[in-house]
C-alpha positions as CSV (number, residue, x, y, z in Angstrom):
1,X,83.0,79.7,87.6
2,X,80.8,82.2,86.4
3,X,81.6,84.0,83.0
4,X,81.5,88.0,83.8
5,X,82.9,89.1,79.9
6,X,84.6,87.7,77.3
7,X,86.8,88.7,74.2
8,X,87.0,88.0,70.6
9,X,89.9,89.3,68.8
10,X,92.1,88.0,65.6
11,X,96.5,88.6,66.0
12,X,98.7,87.0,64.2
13,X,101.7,84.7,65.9
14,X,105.0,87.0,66.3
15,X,107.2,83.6,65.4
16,X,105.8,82.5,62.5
17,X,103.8,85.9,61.4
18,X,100.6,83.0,61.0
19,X,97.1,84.9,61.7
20,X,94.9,83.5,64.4
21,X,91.2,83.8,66.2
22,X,91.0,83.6,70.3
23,X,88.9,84.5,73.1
24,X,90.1,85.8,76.7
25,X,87.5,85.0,79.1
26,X,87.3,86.9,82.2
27,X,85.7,84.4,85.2
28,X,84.6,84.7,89.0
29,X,84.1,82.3,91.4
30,X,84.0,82.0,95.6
31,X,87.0,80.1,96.7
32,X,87.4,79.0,101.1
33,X,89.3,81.0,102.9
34,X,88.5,84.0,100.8
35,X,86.4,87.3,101.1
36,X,84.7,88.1,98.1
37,X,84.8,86.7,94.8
38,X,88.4,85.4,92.8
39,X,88.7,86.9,89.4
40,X,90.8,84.7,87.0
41,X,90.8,85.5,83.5
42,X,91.9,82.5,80.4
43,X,93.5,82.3,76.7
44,X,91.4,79.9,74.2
45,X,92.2,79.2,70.8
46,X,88.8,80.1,68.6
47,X,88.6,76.6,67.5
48,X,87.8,74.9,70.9
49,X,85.7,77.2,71.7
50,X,82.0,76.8,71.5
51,X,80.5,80.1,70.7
52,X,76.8,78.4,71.5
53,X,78.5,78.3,75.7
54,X,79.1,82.0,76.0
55,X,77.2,84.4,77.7
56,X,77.7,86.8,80.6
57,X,76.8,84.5,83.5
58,X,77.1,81.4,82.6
59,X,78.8,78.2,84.7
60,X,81.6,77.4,82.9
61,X,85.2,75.2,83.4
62,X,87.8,75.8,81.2
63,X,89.9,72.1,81.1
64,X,93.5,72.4,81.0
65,X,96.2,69.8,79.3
66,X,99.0,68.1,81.9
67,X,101.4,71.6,80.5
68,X,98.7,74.3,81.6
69,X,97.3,74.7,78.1
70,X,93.7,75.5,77.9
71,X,92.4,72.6,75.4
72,X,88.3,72.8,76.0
73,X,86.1,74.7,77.3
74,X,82.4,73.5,79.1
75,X,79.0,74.0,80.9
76,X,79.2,72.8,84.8
């Protein structure tokens, strides 16, 4: 997937009122059976992300746990 913008942003958790650091990254990619490009966009937690990866079109993957949770993020 190709990185087409990202976000940085600090929030704090609304249950536990604990401060926190994450990125949304905003991604496109061709998929079959589509015309044109997908856009998907994905919630990381600061700390797995490697700041050295980012960069406005760069082939990246975002790896997902067994629940759905973004856990890593890396070059393809």
């Amino acid at each position: 997937m190709t990185l087409v913008g990202y976000r940085k942003f600090k929030s704090k958790n609304k249950k536990t009122g604990e401060p926190y650091t994450a990125y949304m990254l905003y991604f496109e990619y061709e998929d079959k059976g589509t015309e044109g490009l997908v856009t998907e966009d994905a919630f990381l937690m600061a700390d797995i992300v490697d700041e050295s990866l980012l960069g406005v079109g760069a082939q990246l993957e975002v790896v997902y746990n067994k629940r759905g949770f973004a856990t890593g993020l890396r070059a393809v």
